[in-house]
LODO-847606 format. One record per residue: residue in one letter; x, y, z of N, C-alpha, C, CB in turn. Coordinates in steps of 0.001 Angstrom, whole numbers, plus 500000, padded with zeros to 6 digits. Glycine has a CB too. Layout:
# residues N
AXYZXYZXYZXYZ ...
END
This chain:
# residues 68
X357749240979890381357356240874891754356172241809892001358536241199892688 X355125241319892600353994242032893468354159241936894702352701241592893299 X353645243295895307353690243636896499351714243941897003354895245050896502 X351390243148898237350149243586898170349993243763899613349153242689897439 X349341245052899950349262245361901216348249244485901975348982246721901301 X348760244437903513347733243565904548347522244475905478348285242147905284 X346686244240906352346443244404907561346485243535908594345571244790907571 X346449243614909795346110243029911170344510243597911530347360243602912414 X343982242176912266342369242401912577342232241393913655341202242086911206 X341346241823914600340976241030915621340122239900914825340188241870916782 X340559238165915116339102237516914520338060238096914746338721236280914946 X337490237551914266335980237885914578334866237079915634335372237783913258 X335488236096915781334601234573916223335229234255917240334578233193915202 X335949235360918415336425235139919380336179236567920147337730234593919149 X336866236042921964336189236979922327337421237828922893335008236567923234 X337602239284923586338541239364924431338338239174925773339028240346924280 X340083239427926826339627238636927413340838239564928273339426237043926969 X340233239960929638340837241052930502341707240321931764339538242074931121 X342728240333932420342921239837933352344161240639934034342992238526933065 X344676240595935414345396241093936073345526240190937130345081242257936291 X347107240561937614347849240143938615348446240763939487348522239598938299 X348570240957940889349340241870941233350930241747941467348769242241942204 X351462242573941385353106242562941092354029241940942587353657244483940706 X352982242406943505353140242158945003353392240989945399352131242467945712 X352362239798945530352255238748946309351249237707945361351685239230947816 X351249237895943728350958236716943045349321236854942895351521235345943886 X348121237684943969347095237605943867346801237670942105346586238562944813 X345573237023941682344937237356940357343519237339939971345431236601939531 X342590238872939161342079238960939144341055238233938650342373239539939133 X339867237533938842339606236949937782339271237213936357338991236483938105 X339263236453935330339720236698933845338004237107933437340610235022932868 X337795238298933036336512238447932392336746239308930834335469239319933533 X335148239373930111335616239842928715335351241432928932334671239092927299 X335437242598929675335629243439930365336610244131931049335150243226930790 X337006245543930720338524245709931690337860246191933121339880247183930977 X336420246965932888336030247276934382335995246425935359334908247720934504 X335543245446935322335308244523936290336921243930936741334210243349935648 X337682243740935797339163243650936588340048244571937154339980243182935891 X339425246071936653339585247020937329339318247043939143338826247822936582 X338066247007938849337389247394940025337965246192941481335541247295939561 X338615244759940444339323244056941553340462244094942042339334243102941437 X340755245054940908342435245398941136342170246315942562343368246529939543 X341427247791942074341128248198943431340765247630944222340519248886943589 X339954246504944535339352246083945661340747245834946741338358244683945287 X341567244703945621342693244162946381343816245631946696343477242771945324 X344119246365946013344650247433947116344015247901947823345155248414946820 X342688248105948154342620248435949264342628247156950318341547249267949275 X342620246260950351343232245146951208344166244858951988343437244480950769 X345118245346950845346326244808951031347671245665950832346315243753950221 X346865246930950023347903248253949941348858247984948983348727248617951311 X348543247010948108349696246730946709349229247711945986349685245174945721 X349796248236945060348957249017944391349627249153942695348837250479945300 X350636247682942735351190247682940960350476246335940504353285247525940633 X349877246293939168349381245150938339349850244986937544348396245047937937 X349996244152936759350315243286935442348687243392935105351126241423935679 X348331244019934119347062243827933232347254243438932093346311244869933035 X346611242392931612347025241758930029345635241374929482348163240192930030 X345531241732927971344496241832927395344538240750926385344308243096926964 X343786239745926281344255238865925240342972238579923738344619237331926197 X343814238813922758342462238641921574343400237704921287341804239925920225 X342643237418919439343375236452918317343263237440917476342732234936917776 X344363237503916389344606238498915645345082237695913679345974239425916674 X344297237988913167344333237229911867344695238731910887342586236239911466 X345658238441909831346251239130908446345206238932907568347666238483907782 X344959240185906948343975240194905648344686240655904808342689240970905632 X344649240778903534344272241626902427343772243063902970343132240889901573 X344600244575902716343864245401902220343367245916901350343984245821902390 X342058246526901171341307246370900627341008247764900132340555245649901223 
END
């Protein structure tokens, strides 16, 4: 038996991808490849609306290699 080590790696040929929701009343930020800019809407909407919990989720694709 061989044993051969891998890793985890973001593809390469994709992009990430930032988005949030608030925990409150369903609002959602729109989805950009940036966390500032969903930041800055997260704040916008508390100050609106005075929610002030998110669901932030970051989404890549993640492919196994060979280490090397």
């Amino acid at each position: 038996m061989r044993y051969v080590m891998h890793r985890i790696i973001e593809h390469p040929d994709t992009d990430v991808t930032f988005e949030a929701e608030c925990l409150h009343c369903g609002w959602k930020a729109t989805p950009a490849d940036d966390s500032a800019s969903v930041d800055v809407e997260c704040m916008s909407q508390t100050g609106r609306s005075g929610h002030a919990g998110f669901r932030r989720i970051r989404t890549s694709f993640a492919m196994v290699v060979r280490a090397e």
